[in-house]
N, C-alpha and C positions, 0 to 999 in steps of 0.2 A: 844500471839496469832501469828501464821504461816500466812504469805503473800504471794503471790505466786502470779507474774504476767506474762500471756505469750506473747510476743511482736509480733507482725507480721513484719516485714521490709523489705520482698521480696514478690516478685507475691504470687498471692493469692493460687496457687498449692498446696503449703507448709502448709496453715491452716490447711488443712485436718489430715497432719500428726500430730498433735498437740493438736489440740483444743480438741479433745474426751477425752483426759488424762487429762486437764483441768476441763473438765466438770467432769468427775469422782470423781477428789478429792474434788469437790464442793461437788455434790453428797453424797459421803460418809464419808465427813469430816465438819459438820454444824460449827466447832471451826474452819475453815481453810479459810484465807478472796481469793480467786479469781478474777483477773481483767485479761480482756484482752485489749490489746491495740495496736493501727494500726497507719500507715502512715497518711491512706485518708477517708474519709467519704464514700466511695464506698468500699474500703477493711473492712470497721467496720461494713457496712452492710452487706456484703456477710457475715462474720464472726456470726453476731446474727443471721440470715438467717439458717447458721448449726448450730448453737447453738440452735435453735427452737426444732429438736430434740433430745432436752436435755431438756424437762420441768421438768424433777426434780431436775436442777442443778441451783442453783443461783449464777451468776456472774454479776462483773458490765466492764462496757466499756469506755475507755480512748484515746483520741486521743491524741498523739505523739505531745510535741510545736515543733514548729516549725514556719518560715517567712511564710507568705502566697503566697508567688512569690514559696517558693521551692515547698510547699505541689503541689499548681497549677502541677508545671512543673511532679513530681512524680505522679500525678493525669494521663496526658496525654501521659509522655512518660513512666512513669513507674521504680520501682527504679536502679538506676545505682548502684556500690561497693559505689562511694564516696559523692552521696549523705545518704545511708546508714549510711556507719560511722560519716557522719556530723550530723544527726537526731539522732543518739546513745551519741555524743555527748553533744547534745545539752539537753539529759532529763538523765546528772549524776545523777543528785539529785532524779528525781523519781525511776529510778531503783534503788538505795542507799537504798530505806528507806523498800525493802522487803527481806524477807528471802531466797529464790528463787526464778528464774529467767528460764522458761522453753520456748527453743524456736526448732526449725525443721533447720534451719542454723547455719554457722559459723561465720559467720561476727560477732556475738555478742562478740564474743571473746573479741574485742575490749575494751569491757568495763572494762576489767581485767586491760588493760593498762593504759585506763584514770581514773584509782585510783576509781573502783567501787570494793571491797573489799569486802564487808558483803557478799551479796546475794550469793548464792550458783548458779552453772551456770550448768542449765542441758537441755540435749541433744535428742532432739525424733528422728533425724536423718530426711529425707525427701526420700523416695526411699528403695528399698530394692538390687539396682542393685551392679554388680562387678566391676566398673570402678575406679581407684583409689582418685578421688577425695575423695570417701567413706571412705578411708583410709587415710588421710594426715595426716603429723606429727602434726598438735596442736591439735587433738583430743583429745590426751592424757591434755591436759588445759582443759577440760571438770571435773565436780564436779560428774557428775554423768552422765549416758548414758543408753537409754532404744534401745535394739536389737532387730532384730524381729527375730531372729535364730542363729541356730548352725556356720554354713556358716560366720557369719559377725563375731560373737561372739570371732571363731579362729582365723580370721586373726587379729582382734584387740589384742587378747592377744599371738600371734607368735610377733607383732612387740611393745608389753610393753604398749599399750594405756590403757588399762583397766587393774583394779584389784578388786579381789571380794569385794563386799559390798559396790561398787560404780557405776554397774552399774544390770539391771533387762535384762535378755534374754526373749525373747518368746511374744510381744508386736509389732504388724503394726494396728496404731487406725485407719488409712483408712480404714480399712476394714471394721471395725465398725461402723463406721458414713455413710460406703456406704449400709449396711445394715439396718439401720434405716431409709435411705433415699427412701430404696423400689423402685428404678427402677421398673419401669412398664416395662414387654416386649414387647411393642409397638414396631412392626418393622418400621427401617429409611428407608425402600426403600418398592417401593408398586411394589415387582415383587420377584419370589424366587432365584434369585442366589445369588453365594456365596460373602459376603462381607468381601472386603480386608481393615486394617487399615494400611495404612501409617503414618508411628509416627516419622519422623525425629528429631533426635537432634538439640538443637540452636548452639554447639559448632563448627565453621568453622574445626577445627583442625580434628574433628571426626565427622561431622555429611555427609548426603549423598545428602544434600537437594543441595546445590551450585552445585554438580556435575553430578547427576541426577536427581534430580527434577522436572525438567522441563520436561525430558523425558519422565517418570514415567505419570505423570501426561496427558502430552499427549497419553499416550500408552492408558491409564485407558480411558480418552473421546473416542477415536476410537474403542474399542471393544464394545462385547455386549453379553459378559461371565461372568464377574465381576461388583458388587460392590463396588463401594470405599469410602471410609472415609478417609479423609488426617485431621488429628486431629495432628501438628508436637506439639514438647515442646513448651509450652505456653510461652518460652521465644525467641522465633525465631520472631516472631514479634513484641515483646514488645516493644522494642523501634520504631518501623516503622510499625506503626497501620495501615499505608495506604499502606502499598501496601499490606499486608493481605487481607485488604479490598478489592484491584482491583485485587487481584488472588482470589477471591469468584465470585465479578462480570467478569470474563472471564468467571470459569467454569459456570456460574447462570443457560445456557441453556441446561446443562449435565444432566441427569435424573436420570442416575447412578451415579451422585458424589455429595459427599456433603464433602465441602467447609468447616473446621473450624480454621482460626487462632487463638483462643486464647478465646472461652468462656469458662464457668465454664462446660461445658460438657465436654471439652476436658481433662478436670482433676478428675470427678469423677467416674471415670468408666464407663461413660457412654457407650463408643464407645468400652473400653477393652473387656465389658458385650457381645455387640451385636455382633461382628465380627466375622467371621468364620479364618481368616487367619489374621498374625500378618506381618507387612513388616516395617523392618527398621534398625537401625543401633545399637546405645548404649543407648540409653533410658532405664533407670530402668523400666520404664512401659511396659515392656515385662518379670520381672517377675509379676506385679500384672496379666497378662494375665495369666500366668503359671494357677491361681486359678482355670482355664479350661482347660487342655492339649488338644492345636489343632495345625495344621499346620506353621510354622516360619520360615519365610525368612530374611538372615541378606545381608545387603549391605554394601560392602567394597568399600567403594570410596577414600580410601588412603593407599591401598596398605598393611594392618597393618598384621603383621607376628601373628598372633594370636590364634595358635594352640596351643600352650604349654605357653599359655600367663594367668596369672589368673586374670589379669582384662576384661577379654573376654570369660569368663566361659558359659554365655548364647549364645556365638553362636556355640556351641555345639548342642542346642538345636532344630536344624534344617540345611536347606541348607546357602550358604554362597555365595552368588552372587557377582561377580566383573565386570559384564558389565552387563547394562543394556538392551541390545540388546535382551539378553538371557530370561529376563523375561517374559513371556507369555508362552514358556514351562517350566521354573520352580515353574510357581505358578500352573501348571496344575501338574506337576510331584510331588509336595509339598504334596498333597493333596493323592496322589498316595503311598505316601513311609510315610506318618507323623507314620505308628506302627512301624517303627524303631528307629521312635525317643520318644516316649510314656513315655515307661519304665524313658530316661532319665529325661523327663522333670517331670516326676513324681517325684523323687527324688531328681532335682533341688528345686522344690518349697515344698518339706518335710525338705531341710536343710537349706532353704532361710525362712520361715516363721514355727512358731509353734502354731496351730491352733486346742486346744481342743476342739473335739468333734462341731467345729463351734460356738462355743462358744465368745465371746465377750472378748479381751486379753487387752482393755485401762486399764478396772478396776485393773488388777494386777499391771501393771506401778505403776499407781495411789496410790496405798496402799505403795509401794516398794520406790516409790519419797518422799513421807509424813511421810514414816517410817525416811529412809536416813535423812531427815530435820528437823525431832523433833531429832534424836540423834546428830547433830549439833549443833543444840540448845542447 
């Protein structure tokens, strides 16, 4: 009998890309045992929470051993790299005893090293974006890899990561499970203009939030043109919950802003759904916005030479801001000139994603994972 458990060991962003492929081979495999398993008591419940819209899939749920002091600390601040690898560590033996091992990161890798040998280790990826973390060399240590397109598929097989019949193209379960979830179109703001999402990266190296953000942010309370959403990566304040918290309570009396560090809305599409204009930096979450072709403003706040650059393929896909000064006529001109950019972005997200017919793409993974593992077997 096939075991198959999928671990969760970072922010909870990443479930999404995962757990629908999960629930699927439960689904359509009654001889295929499924668990999933989490750091914290709050990541296990959000996890059965999506898994709810799975009532035809049986799985069961594992909390990760672990000290109680650590779990505490990853509770509050959220998990670090080395608390990760000490938690992977510390549960050899339950990863040991299944056949595979399906998770949305890389850190798991790890367990290749600390002598976790049987389980087969495969890969959902978390993101459909161009930056090359997407692309690092130990992906090729992956057993198997599910792509969500043409776009990812090439660059993995130009630099040797992938070879046929180890990994499935044509798979993003986000999308999936955000379709089961049925957003209501319930508008975030009780007035009609146009809403801008601000989605900063957490990476200092590349994101815009340290260098503009604060401007940004001011510019948006002083007008009274725009909507905004500042929804940045749910890992920009993961470790310093509190001052997310006190850049909410500044804007609190803004009418036009709404405030979110780091809930589960800022990761299911919630806010990609509603917005009329996309504003930000390198965030893969400007192609699930693609899934609507509207207006994109990319912020350069480090200078990065990024025309003929192909970890920066999306900011093609609109204007390309390098002072923020300029912002309030290029979100009016954005809006003005986005049928030039149409065409592109249409085509960006036909070679970033393969989505028949709107159809539901876990359950192929699914079939293509359990296929690859019984012939392992």
């Amino acid at each position: 009998m096939l075991k198959v458990v999928l671990p969760f060991i970072a922010q909870p962003h990443q479930t999404l890309h995962s757990l629908p492929i999960g629930m699927e081979v439960a689904a359509r495999n009654p001889d295929v045992e499924v668990q999933i398993a989490c750091m914290t008591e709050s990541h296990l419940d959000y996890a059965r929470t999506l898994a709810g819209f799975y009532p035809e899939s049986r799985v069961s749920y594992e909390l990760l051993r672990m000290p109680h002091r650590l779990r505490r600390r990853i509770e509050e601040k959220g998990p670090g790299p080395l608390e990760k690898i000490a938690v992977l560590s510390m549960n050899r033996s339950y990863f040991s005893q299944f056949s595979g091992i399906v998770v949305p990161e890389r850190t798991s890798l790890y367990l290749k090293r600390m002598g976790v040998r049987k389980p087969r280790l495969a890969w959902t990826r978390h993101g459909a974006g161009d930056r090359a973390v997407g692309f690092a060399k130990d992906t090729r240590l992956f057993d198997f890899i599910v792509l969500s397109g043409k776009k990812i598929e090439k660059r993995l097989l130009q630099q040797g990561a992938i070879t046929p019949g180890r990994y499935h193209r044509g798979t993003y379960a986000k999308f999936d499970i955000v379709q089961r979830m049925n957003h209501s179109a319930r508008p975030l703001f009780n007035n009609a203009r146009p809403v801008v999402l601000y989605n900063p990266h957490f990476s200092s190296r590349l994101s815009s939030w340290e260098k503009f953000g604060d401007r940004i942010l001011a510019f948006f309370a002083q007008q009274d043109r725009y909507n905004l959403i500042f929804a940045p990566h749910i890992r920009l304040f993961d470790r310093n919950r509190e001052a997310g918290e006190a850049l909410r309570q500044r804007f609190s009396g803004c009418k036009n802003l709404l405030i979110d560090p780091g809930s589960t809305r800022s990761v299911d599409m919630t806010y990609t759904m509603a917005a009329d204009l996309y504003l930000g930096d390198v965030s893969s979450q400007v192609a699930e916005f693609m899934i609507r072709p509207r207006p994109c403003v990319f912020l350069n706040a480090h200078n990065a030479r990024w025309e003929n650059n192909s970890d920066y393929s999306f900011w093609q896909l609109g204007e390309v801001l390098d002072d923020p000064d300029r912002l309030s006529d290029t979100l009016d001109n954005a809006f003005l000139i986005h049928p030039q950019f149409k065409g592109r972005q249409t085509a960006y997200f036909s070679e970033t994603f393969e989505l028949p017919d709107n159809q539901p793409t876990a359950p192929a993974a699914a079939d293509a994972m359990v296929d690859y593992l019984r012939r392992c077997a």
